[in-house]
HTML snippet that shows the backbone in 3Dmol.js (N, CA, C, O; Angstrom):
<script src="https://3Dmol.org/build/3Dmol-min.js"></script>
<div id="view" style="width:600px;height:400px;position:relative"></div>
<script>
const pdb = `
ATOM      1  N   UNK A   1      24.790  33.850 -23.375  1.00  0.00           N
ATOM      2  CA  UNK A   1      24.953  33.146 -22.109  1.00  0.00           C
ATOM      3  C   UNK A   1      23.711  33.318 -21.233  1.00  0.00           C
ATOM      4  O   UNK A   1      23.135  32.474 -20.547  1.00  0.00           O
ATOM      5  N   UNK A   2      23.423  34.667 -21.428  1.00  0.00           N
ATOM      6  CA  UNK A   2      21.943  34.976 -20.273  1.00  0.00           C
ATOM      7  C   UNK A   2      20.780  33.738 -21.041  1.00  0.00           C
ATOM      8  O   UNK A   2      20.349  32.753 -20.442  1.00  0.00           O
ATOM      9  N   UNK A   3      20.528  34.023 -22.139  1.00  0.00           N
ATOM     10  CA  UNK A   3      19.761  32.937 -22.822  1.00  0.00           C
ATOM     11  C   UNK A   3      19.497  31.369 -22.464  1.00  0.00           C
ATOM     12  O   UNK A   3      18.443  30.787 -22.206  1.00  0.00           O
ATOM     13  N   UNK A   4      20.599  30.980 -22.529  1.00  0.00           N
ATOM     14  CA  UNK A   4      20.848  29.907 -21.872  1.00  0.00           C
ATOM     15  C   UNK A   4      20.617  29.512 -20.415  1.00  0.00           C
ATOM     16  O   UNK A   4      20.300  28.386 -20.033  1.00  0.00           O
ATOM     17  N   UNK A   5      20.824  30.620 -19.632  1.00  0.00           N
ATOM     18  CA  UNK A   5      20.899  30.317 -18.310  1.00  0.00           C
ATOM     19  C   UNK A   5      19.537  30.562 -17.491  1.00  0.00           C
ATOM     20  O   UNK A   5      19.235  30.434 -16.305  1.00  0.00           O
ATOM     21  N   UNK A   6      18.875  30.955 -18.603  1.00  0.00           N
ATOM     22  CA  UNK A   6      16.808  31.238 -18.224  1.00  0.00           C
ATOM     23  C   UNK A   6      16.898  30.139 -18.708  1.00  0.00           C
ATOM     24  O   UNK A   6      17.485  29.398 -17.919  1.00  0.00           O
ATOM     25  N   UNK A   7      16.548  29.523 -19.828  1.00  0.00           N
ATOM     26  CA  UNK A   7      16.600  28.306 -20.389  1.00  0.00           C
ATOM     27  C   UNK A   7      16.637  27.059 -18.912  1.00  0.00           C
ATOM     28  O   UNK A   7      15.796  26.726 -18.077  1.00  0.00           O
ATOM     29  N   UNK A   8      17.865  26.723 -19.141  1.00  0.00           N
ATOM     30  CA  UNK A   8      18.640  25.857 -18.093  1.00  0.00           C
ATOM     31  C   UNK A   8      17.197  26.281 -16.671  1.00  0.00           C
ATOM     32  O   UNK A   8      16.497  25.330 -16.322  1.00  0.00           O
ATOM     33  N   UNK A   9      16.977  27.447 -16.131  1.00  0.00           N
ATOM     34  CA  UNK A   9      16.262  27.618 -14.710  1.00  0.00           C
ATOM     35  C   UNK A   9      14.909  27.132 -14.916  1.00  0.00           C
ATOM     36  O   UNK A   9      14.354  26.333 -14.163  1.00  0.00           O
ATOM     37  N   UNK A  10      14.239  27.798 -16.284  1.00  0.00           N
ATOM     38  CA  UNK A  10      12.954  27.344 -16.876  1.00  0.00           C
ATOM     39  C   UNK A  10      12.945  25.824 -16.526  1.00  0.00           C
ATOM     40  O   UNK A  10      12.213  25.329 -15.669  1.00  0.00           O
ATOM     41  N   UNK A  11      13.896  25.102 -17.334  1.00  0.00           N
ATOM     42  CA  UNK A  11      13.913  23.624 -17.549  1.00  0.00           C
ATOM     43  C   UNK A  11      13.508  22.887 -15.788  1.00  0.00           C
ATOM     44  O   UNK A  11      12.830  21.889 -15.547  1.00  0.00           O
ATOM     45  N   UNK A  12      14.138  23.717 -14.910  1.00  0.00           N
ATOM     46  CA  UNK A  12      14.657  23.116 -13.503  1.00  0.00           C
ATOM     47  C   UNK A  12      13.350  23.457 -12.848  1.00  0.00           C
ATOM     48  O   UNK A  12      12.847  22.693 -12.024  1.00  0.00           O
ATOM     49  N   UNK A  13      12.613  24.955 -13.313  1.00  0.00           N
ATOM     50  CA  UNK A  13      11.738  24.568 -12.438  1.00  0.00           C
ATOM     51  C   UNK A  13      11.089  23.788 -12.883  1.00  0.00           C
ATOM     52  O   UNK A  13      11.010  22.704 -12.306  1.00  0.00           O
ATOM     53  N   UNK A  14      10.198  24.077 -14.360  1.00  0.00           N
ATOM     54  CA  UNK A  14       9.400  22.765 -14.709  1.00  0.00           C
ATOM     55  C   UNK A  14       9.563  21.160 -14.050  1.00  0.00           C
ATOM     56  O   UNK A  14       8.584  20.517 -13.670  1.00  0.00           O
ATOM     57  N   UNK A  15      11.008  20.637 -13.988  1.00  0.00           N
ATOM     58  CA  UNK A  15      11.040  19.622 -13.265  1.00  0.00           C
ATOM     59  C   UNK A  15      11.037  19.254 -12.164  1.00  0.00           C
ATOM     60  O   UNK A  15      10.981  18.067 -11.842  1.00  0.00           O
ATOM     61  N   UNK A  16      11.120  20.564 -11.094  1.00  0.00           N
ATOM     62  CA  UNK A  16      10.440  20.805 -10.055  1.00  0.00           C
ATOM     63  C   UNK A  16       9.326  20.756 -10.011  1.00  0.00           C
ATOM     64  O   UNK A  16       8.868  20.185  -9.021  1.00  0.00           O
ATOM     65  N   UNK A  17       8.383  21.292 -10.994  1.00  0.00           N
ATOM     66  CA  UNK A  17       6.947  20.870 -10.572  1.00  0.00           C
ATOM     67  C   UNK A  17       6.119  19.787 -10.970  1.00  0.00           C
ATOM     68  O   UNK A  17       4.997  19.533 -10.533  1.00  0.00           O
ATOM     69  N   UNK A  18       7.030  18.907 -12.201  1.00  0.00           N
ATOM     70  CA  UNK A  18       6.792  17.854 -12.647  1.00  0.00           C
ATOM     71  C   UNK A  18       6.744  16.725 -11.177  1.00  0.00           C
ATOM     72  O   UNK A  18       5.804  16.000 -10.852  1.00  0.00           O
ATOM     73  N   UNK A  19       8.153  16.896 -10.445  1.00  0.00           N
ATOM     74  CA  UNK A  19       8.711  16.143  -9.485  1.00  0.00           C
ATOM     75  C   UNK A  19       7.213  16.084  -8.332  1.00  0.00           C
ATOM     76  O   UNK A  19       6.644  15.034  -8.032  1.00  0.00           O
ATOM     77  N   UNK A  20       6.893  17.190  -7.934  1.00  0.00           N
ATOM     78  CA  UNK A  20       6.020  17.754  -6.840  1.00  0.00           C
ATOM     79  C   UNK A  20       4.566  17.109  -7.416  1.00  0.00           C
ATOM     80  O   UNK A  20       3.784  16.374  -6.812  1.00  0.00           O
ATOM     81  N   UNK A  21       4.481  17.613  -8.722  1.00  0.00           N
ATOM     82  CA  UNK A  21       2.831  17.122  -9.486  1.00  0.00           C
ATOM     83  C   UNK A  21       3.190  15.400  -8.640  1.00  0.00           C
ATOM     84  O   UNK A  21       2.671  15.004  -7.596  1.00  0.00           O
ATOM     85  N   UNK A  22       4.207  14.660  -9.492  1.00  0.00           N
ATOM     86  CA  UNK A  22       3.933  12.946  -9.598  1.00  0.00           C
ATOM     87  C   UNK A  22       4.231  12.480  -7.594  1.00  0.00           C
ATOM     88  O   UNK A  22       3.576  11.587  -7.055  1.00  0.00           O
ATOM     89  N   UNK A  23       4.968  13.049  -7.078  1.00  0.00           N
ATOM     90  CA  UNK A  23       4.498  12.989  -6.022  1.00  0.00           C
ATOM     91  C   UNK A  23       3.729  13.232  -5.101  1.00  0.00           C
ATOM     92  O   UNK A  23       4.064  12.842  -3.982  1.00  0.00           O
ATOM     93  N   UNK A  24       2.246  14.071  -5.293  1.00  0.00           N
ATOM     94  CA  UNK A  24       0.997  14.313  -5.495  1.00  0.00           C
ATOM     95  C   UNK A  24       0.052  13.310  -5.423  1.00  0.00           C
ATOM     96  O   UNK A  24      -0.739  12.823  -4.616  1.00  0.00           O
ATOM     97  N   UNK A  25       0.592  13.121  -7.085  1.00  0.00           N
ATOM     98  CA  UNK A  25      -0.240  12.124  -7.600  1.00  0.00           C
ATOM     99  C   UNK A  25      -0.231  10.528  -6.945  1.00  0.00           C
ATOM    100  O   UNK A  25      -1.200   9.809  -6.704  1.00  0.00           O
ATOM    101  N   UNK A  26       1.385  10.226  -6.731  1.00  0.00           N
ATOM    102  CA  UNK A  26       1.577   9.064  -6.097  1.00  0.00           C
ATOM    103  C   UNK A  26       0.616   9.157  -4.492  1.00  0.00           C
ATOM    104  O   UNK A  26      -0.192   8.304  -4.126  1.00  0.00           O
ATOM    105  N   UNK A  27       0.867  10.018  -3.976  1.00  0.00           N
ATOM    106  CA  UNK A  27      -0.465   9.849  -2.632  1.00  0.00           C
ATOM    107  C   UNK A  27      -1.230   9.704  -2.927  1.00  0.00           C
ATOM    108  O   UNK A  27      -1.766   8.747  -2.369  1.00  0.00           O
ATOM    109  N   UNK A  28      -2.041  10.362  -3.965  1.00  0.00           N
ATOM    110  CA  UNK A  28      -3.518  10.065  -4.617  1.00  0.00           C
ATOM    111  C   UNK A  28      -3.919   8.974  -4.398  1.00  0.00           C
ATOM    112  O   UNK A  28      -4.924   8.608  -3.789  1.00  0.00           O
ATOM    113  N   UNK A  29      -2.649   8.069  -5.201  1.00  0.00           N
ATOM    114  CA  UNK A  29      -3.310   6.763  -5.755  1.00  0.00           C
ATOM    115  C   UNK A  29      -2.429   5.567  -5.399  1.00  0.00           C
ATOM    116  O   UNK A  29      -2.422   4.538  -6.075  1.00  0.00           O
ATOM    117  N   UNK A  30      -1.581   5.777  -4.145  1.00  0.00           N
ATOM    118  CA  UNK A  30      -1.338   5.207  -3.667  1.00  0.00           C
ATOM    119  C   UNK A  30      -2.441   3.916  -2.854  1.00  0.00           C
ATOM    120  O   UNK A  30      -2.141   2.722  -2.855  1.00  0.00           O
ATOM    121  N   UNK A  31      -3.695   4.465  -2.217  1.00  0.00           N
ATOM    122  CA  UNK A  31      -4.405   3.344  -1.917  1.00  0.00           C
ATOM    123  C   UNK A  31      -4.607   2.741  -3.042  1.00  0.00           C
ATOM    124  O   UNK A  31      -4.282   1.553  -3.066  1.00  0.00           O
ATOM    125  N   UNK A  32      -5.179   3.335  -4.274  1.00  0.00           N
ATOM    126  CA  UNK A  32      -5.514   2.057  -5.585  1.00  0.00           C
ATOM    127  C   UNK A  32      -4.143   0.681  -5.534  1.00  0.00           C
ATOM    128  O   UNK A  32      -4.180  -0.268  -6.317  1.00  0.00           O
ATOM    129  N   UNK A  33      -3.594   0.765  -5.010  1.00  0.00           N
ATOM    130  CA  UNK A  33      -2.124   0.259  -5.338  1.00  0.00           C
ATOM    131  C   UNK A  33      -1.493  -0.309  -3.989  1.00  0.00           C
ATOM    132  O   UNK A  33      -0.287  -0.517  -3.861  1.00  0.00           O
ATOM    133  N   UNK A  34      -2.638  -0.583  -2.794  1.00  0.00           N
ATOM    134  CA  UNK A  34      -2.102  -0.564  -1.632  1.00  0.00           C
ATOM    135  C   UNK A  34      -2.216  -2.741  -1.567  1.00  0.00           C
ATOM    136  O   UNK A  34      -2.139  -3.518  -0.616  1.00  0.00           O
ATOM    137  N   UNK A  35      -2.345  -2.886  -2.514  1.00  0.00           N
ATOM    138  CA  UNK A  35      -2.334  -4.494  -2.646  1.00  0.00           C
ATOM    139  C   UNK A  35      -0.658  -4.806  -3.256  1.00  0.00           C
ATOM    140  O   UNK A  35      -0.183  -5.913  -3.002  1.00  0.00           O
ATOM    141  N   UNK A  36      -0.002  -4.021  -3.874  1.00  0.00           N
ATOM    142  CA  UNK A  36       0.995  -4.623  -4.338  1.00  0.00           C
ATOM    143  C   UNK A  36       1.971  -4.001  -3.280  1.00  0.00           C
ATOM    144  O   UNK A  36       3.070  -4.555  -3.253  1.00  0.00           O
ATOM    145  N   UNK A  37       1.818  -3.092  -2.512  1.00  0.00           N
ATOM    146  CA  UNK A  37       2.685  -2.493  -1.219  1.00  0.00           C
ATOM    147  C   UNK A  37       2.577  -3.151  -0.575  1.00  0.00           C
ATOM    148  O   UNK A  37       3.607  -3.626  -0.098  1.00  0.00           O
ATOM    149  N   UNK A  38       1.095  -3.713  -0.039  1.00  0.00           N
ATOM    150  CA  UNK A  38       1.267  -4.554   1.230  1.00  0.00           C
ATOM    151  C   UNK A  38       2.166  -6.019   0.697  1.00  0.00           C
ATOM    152  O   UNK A  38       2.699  -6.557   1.668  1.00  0.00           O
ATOM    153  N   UNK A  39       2.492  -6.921  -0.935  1.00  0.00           N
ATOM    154  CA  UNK A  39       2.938  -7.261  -0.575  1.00  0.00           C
ATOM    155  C   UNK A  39       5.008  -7.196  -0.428  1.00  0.00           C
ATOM    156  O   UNK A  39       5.945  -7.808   0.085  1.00  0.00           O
ATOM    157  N   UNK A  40       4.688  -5.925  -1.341  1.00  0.00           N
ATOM    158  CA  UNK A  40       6.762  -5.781  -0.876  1.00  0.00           C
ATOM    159  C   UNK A  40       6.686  -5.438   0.350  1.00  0.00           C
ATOM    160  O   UNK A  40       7.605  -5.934   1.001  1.00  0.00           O
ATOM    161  N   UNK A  41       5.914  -4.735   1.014  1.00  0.00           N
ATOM    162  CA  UNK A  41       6.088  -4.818   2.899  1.00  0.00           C
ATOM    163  C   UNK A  41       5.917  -6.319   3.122  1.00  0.00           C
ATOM    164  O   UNK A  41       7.065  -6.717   3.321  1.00  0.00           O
ATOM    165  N   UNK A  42       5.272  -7.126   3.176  1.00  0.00           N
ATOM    166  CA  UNK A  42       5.127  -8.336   3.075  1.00  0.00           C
ATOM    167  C   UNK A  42       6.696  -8.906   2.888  1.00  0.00           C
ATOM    168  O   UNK A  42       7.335  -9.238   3.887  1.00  0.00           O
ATOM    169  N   UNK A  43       7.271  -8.996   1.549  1.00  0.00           N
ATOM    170  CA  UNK A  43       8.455  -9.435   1.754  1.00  0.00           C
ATOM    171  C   UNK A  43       9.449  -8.745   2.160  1.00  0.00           C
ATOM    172  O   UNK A  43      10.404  -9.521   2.197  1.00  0.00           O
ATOM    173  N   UNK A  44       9.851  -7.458   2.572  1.00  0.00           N
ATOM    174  CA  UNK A  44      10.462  -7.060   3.605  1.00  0.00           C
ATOM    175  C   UNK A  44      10.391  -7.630   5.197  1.00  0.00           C
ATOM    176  O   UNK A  44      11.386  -7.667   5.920  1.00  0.00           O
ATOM    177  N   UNK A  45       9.303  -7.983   5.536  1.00  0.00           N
ATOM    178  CA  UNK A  45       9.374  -8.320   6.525  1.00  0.00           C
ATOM    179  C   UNK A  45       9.609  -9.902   6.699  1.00  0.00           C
ATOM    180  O   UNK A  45       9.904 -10.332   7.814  1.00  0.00           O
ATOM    181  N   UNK A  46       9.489 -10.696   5.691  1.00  0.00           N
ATOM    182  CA  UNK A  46       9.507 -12.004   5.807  1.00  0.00           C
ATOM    183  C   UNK A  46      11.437 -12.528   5.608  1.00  0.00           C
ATOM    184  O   UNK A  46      12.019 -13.506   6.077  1.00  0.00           O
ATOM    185  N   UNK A  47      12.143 -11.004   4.427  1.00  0.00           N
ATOM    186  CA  UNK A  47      13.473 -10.860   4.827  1.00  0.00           C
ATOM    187  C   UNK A  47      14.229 -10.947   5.886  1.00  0.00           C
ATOM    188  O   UNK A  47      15.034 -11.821   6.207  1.00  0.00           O
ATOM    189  N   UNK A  48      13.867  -9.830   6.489  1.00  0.00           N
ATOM    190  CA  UNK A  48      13.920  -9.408   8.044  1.00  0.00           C
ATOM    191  C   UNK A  48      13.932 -10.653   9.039  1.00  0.00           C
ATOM    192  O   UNK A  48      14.879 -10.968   9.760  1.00  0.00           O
ATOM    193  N   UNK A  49      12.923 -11.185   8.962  1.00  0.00           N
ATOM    194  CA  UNK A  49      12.433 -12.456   9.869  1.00  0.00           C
ATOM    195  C   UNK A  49      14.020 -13.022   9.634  1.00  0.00           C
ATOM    196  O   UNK A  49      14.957 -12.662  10.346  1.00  0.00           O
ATOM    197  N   UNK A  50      14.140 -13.947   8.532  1.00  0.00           N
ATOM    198  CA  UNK A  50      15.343 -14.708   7.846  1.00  0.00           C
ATOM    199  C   UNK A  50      16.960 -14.096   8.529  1.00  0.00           C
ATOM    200  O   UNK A  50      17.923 -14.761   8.909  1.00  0.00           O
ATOM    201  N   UNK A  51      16.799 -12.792   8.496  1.00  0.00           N
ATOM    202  CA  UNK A  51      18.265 -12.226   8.925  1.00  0.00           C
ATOM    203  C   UNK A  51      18.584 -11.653   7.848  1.00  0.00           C
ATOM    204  O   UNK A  51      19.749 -11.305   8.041  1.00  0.00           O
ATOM    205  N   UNK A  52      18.142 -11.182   6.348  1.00  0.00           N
ATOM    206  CA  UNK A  52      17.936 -10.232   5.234  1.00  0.00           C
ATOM    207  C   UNK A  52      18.023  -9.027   5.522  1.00  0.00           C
ATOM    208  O   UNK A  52      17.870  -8.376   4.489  1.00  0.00           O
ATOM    209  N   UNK A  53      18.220  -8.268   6.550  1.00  0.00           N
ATOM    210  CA  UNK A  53      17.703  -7.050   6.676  1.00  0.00           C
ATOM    211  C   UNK A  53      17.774  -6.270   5.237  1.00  0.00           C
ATOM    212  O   UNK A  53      16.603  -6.027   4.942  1.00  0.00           O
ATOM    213  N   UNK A  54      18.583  -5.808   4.288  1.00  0.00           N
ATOM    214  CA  UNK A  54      19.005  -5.196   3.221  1.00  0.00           C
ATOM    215  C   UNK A  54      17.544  -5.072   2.438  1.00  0.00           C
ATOM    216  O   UNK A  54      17.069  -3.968   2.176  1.00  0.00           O
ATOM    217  N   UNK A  55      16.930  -6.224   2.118  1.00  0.00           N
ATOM    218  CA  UNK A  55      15.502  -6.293   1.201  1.00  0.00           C
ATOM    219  C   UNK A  55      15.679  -6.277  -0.233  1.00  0.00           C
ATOM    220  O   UNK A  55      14.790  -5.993  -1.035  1.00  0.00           O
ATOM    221  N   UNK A  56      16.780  -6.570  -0.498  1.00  0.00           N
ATOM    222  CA  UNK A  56      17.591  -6.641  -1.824  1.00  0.00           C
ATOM    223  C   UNK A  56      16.666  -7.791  -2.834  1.00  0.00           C
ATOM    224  O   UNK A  56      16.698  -7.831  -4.064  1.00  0.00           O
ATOM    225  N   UNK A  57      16.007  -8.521  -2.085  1.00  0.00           N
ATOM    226  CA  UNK A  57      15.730  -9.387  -3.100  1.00  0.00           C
ATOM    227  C   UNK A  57      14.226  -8.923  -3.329  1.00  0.00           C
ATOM    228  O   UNK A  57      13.932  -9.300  -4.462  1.00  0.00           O
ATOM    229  N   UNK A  58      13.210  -8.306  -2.780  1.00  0.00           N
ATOM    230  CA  UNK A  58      11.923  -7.377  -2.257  1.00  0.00           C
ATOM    231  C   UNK A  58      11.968  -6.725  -4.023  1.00  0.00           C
ATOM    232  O   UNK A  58      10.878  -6.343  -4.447  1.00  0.00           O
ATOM    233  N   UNK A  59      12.960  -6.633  -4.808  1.00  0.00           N
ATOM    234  CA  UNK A  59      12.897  -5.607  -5.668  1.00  0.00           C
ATOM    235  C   UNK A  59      11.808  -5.973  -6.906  1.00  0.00           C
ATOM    236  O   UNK A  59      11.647  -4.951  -7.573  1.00  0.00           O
ATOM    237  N   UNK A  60      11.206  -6.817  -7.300  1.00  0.00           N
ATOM    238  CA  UNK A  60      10.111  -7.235  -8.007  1.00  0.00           C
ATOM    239  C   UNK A  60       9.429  -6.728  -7.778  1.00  0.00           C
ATOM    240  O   UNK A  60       9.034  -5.795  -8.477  1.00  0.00           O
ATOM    241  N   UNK A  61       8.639  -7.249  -6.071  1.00  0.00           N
ATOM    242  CA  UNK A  61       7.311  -6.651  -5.545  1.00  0.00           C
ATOM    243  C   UNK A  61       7.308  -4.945  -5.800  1.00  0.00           C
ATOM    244  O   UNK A  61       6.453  -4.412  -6.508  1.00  0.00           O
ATOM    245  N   UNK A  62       8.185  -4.331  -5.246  1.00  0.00           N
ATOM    246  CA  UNK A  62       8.438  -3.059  -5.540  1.00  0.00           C
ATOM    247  C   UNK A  62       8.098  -2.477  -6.768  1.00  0.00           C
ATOM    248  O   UNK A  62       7.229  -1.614  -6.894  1.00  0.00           O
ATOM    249  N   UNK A  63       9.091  -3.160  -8.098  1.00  0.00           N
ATOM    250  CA  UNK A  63       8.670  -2.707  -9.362  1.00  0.00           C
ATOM    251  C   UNK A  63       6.690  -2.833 -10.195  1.00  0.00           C
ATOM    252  O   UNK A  63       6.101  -2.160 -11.041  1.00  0.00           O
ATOM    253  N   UNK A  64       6.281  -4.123  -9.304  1.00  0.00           N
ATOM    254  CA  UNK A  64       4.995  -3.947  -9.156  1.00  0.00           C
ATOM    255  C   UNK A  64       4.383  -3.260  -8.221  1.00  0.00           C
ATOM    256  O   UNK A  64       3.264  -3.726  -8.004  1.00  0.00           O
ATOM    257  N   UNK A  65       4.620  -2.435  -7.638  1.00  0.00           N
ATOM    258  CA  UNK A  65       4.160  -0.991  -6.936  1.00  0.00           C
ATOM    259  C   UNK A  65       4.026  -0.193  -7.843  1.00  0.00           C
ATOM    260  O   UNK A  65       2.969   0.133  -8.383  1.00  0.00           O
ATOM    261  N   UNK A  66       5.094   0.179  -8.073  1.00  0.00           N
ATOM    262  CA  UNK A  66       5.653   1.314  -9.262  1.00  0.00           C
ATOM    263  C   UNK A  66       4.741   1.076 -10.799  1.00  0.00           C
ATOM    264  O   UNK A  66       4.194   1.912 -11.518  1.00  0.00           O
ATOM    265  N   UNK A  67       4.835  -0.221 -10.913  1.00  0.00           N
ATOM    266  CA  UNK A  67       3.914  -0.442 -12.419  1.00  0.00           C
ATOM    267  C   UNK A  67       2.749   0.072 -12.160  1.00  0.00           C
ATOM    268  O   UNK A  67       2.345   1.012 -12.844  1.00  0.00           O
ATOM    269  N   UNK A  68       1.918  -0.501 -11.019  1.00  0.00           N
ATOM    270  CA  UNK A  68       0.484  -0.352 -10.711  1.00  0.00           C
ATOM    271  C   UNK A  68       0.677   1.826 -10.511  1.00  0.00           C
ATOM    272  O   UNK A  68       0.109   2.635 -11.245  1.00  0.00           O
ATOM    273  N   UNK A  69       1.452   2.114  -9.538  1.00  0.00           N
ATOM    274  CA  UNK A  69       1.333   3.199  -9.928  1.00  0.00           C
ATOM    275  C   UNK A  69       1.388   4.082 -11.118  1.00  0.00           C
ATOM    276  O   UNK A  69       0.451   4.847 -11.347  1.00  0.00           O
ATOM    277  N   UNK A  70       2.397   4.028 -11.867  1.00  0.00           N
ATOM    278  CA  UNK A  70       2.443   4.471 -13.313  1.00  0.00           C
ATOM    279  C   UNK A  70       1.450   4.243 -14.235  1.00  0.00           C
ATOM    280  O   UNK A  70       1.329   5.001 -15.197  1.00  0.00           O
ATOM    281  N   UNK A  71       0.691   3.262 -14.065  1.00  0.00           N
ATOM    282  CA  UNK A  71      -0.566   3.187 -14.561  1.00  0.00           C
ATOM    283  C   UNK A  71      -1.870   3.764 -14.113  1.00  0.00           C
ATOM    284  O   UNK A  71      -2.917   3.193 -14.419  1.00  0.00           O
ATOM    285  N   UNK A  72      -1.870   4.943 -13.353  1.00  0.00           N
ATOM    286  CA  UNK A  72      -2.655   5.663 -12.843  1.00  0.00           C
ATOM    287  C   UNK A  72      -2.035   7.254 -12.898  1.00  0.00           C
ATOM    288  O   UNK A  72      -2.732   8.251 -13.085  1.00  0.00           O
ATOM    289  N   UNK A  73      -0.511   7.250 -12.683  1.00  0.00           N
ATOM    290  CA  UNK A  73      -0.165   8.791 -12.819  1.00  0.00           C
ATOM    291  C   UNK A  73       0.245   9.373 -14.328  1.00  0.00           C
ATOM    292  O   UNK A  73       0.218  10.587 -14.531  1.00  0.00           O
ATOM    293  N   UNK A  74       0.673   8.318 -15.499  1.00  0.00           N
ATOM    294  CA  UNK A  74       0.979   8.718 -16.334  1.00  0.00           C
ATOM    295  C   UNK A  74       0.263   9.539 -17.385  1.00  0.00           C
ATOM    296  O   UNK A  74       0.602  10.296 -18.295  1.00  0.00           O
ATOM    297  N   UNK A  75      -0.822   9.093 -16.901  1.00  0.00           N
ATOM    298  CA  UNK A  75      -1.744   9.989 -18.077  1.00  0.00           C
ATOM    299  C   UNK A  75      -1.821  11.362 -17.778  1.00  0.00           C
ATOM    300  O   UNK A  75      -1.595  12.292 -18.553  1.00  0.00           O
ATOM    301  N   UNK A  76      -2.140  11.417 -16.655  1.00  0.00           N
ATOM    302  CA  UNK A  76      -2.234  12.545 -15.902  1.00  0.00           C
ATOM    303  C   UNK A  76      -0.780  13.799 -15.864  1.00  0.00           C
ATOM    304  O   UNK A  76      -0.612  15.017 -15.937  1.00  0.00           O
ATOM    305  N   UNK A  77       0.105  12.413 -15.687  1.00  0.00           N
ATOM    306  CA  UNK A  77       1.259  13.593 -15.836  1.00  0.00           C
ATOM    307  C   UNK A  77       1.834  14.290 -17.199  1.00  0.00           C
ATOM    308  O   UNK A  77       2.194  15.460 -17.328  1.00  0.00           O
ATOM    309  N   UNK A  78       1.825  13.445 -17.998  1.00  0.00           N
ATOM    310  CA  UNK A  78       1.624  13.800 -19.180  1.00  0.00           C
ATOM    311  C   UNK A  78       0.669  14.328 -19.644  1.00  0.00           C
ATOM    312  O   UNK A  78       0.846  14.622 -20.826  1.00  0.00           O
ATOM    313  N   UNK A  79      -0.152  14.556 -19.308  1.00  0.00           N
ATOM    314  CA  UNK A  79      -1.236  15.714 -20.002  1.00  0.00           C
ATOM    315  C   UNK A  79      -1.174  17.335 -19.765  1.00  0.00           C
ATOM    316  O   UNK A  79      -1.763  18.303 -20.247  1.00  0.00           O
ATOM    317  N   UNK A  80       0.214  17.060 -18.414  1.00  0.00           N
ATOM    318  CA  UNK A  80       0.525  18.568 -18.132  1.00  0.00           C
ATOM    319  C   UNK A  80       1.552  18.689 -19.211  1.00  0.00           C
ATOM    320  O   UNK A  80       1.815  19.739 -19.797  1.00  0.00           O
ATOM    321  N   UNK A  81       2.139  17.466 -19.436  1.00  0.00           N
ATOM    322  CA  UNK A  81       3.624  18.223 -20.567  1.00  0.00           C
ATOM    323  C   UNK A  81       3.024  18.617 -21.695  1.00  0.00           C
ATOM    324  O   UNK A  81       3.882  18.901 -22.532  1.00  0.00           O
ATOM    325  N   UNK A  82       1.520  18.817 -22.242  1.00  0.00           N
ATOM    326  CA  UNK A  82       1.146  19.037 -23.297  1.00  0.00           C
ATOM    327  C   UNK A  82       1.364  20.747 -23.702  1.00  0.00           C
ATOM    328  O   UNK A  82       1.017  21.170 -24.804  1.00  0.00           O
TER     329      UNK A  82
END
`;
const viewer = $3Dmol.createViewer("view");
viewer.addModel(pdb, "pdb");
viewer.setStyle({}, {cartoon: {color: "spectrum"}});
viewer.zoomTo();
viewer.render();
</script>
């Protein structure tokens, strides 16, 4: 049981510092990436305007945030899981 339960804490912090590394990294390189933010802020606000408040439909632009980012943190983060 003790075995397990280092195990299990090991695992938690590592993903604690996995979590902390890629949010790091996302500030890093967040300006490289500040063209596909400005435009899901862009359609957040053009929601908003409409009476959208929610931004439910914004979720594309977003996932092209996230792409453009992942294409700058992944290598990196993965080179710590080595």
């Amino acid at each position: 049981f003790f075995f397990f339960t280092c195990l299990i804490k090991q695992q938690q912090i590592m993903s604690d510092n996995m979590c902390e590394l890629r949010a790091q990294l996302e500030e890093e390189y967040h300006p490289k990436c500040s063209k596909a933010w400005k435009a899901y802020e862009e359609c957040g606000e053009r929601l908003e305007a409409q009476g959208n408040p929610d931004g439910k439909h914004c979720d594309g632009w977003y996932g092209d945030y996230v792409h453009c980012l992942d294409g700058y943190i992944a290598k990196k983060l993965f080179a710590k899981l080595k």
